[in-house]
C-alpha positions as CSV (number, residue, x, y, z in Angstrom):
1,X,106.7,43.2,222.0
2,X,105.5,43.7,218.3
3,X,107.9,47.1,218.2
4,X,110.2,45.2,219.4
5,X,110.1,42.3,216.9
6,X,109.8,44.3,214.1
7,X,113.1,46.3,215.5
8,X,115.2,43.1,215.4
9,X,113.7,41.4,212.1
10,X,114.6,45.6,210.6
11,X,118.0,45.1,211.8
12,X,118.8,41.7,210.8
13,X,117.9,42.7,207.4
14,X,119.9,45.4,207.8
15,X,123.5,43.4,208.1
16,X,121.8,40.9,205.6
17,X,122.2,43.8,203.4
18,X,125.3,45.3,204.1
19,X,127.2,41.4,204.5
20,X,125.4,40.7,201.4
21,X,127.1,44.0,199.7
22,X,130.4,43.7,201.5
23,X,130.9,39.7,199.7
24,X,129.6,41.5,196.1
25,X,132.4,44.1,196.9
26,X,135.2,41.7,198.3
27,X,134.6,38.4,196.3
28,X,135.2,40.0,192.8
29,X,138.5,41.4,193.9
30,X,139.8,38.0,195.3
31,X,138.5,36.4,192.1
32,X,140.2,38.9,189.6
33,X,143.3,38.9,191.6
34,X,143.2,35.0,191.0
35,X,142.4,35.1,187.6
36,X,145.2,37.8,186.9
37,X,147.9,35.5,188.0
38,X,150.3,34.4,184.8
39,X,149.9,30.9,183.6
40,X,152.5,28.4,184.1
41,X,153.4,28.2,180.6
42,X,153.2,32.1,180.3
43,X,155.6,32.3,183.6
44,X,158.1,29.6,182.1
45,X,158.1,31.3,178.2
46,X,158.9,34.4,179.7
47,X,161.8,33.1,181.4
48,X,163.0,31.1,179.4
49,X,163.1,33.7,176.9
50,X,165.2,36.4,179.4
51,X,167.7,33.8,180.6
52,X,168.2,31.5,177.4
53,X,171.9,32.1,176.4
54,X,171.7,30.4,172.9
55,X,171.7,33.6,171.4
56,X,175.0,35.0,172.9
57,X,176.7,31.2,170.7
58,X,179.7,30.9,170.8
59,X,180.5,32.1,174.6
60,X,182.4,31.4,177.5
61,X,181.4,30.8,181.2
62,X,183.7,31.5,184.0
63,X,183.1,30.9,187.5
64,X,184.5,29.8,191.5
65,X,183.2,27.2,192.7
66,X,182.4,26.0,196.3
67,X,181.0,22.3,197.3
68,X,180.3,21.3,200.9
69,X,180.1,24.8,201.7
70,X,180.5,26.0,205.2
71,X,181.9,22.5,206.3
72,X,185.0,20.9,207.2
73,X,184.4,19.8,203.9
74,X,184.5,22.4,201.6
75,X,186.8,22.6,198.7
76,X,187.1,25.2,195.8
77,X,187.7,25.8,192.6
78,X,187.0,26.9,188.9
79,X,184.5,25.7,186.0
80,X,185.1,26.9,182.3
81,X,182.7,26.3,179.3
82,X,183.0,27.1,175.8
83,X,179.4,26.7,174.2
84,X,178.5,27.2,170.5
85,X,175.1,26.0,169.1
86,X,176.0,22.0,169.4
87,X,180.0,21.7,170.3
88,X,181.3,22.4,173.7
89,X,184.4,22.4,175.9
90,X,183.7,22.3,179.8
91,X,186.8,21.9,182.1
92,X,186.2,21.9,186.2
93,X,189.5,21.8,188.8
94,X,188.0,21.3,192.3
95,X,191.6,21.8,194.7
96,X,193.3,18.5,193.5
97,X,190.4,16.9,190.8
98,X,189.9,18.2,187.2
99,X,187.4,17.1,184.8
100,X,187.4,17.9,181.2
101,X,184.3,17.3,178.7
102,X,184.7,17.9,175.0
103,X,181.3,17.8,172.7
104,X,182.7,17.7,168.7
105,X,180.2,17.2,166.4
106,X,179.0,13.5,166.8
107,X,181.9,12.6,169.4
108,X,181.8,13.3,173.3
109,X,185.2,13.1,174.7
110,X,185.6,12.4,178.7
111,X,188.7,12.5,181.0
112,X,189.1,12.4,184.3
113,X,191.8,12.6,187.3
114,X,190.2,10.2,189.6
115,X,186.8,8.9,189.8
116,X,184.3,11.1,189.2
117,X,181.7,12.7,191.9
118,X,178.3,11.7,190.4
119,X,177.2,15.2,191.8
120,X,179.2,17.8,190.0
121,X,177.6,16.6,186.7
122,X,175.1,19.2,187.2
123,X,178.0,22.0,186.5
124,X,178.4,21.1,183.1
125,X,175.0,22.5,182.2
126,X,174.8,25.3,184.9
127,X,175.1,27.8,181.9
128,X,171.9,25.9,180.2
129,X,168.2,25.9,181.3
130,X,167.1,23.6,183.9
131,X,165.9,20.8,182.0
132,X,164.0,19.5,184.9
133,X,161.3,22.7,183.7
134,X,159.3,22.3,180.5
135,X,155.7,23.1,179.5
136,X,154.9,19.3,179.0
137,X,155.6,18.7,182.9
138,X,153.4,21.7,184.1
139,X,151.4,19.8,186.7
140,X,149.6,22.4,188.3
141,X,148.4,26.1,187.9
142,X,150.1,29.4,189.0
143,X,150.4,29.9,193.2
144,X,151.8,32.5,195.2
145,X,154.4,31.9,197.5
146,X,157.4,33.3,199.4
147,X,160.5,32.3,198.6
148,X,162.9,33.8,200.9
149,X,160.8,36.0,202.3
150,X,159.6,37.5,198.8
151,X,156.3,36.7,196.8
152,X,156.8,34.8,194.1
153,X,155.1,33.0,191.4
154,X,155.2,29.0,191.5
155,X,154.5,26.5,189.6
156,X,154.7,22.3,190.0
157,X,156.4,19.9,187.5
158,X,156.6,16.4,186.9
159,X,160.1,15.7,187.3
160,X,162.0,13.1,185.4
161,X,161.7,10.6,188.6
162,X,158.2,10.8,188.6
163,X,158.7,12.8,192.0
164,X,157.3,17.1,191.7
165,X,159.6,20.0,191.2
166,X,158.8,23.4,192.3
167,X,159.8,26.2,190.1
168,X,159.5,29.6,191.9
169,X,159.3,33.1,189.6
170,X,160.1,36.5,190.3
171,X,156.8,38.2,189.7
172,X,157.5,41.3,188.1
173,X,160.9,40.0,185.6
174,X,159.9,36.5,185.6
175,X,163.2,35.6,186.2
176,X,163.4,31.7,188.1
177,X,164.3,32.9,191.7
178,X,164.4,28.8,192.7
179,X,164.2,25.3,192.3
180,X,163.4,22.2,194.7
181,X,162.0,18.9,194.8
182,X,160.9,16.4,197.6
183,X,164.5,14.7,197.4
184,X,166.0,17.8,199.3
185,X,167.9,19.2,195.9
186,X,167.0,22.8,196.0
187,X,168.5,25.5,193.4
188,X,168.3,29.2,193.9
189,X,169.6,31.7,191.1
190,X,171.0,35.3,192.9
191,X,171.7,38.6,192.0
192,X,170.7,38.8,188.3
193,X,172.7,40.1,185.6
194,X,173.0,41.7,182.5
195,X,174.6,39.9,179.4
196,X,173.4,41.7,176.4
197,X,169.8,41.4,176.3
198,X,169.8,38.4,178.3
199,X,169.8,38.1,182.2
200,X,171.7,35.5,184.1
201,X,172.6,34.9,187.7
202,X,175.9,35.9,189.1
203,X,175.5,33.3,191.9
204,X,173.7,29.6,192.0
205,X,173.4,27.8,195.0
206,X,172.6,24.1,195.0
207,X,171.7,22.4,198.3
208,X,171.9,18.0,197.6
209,X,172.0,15.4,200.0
210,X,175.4,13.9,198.8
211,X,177.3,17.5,198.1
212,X,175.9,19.6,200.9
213,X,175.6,22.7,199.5
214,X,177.3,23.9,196.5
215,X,177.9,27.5,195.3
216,X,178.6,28.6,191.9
217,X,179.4,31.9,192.2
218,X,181.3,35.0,190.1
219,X,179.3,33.9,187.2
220,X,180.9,35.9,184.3
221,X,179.7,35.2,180.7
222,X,181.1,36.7,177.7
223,X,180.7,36.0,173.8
224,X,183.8,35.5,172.0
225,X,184.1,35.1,167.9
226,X,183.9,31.9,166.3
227,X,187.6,29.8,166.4
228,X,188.9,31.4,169.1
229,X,188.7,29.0,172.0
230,X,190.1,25.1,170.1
231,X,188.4,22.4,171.1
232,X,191.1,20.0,171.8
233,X,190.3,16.7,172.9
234,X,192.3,15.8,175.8
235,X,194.7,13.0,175.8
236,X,193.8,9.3,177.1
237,X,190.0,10.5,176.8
238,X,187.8,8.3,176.7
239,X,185.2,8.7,173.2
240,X,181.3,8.2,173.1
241,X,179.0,8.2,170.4
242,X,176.1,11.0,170.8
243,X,173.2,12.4,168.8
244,X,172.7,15.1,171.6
245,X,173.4,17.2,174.6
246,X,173.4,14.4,176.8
């Protein structure tokens, strides 16, 4: 019996010792590979950086777009903008429905052909950073994720509603891969492209409760010389006092 003891107090030190050396082994590499993820305000900088299209001023944005998308629904058409560093021209013709935006200095000019969607305001910035993202609304660290069946790099925000936005990142560009918050509005930027030394998508898909889904898609972006696209302010606009891009 005392042979036998000693046998089974041996071998239970034994895979003490070898679970003991496993966890020393395995628990620094799950730490370091937690510690080597990109902080939120390194993921976001990076990005921002790659996709920010202030340097390309003045350009012009061309694209198709698609809203209730895959419905009886859906209608098409074209959005134009002509950006420089603070003046701005965006036009948008949806089948019947145009909208035209002038920004001119301190002036923003509005005109519409019917009552205005409150949904397709967010095509008037699609050329512009999401707003919704900033480094003073981090909320939470760096997680992995899988957006669309990819890993990526996510971060939370505060969102201007108080509610939390998900920004998703691809991990080796840094590029923003998606976008959603808890009120169903989800964003996802496709197919990346090359505009100088910036990168932009060629396709934006926007999922909201009151448009469905919405594609922006045959993204083409150009810089043109200064003076060459006139900002005319069209007639029976209505005029607004502004200080800024809003």
């Amino acid at each position: 019996m005392c042979c036998t003891d000693s046998t089974a107090r041996s071998s239970f030190r034994l895979r003490h010792i070898a679970l003991t050396s496993f966890l020393l082994v395995v628990l620094p590499i799950f730490s370091a590979d937690k510690n080597d993820l990109p902080s939120p305000q390194q993921l976001l900088g990076a990005s921002m950086k790659a996709s920010d299209l202030s340097s390309l001023c003045p350009y012009q944005f061309n694209a198709h777009v698609v809203i209730n998308r895959g419905t009886s629904a859906e209608k098409s058409g074209t959005v134009t903008i002509y950006r420089d560093k603070t003046d701005y021209r965006y036009e948008a013709q949806i089948e019947d429905y145009r909208e035209e935006v002038v920004r001119k200095e301190n002036k923003l000019y509005t005109w519409y052909s019917a009552f205005p969607d409150p949904g397709l305001y967010v095509i008037r910035s699609i050329d512009k950073w999401p707003n919704q993202l900033s480094a003073k609304n981090i909320a939470g660290r760096t997680s992995r994720r899988k957006v669309d069946k990819m890993e990526a790099y996510c971060v939370e925000f505060n969102s201007l509603d108080s509610s939390r936005l998900s920004g998703c990142f691809d991990p080796s560009t840094s590029l923003l891969l998606a976008m959603g918050d808890r009120a169903l509005q989800t964003e996802s930027f496709l197919d990346y492209q090359s505009i100088g030394e910036q990168q932009f998508p060629r396709t934006i898909r926007i999922t909201r409760p009151d448009l469905g889904q919405m594609e922006i898609k045959d993204i083409h972006i150009q810089r043109v010389e200064p003076g060459v696209v006139k900002l005319e302010i069209p007639n029976g606009a209505h005029q607004f006092e502004t200080c800024d891009d809003k």
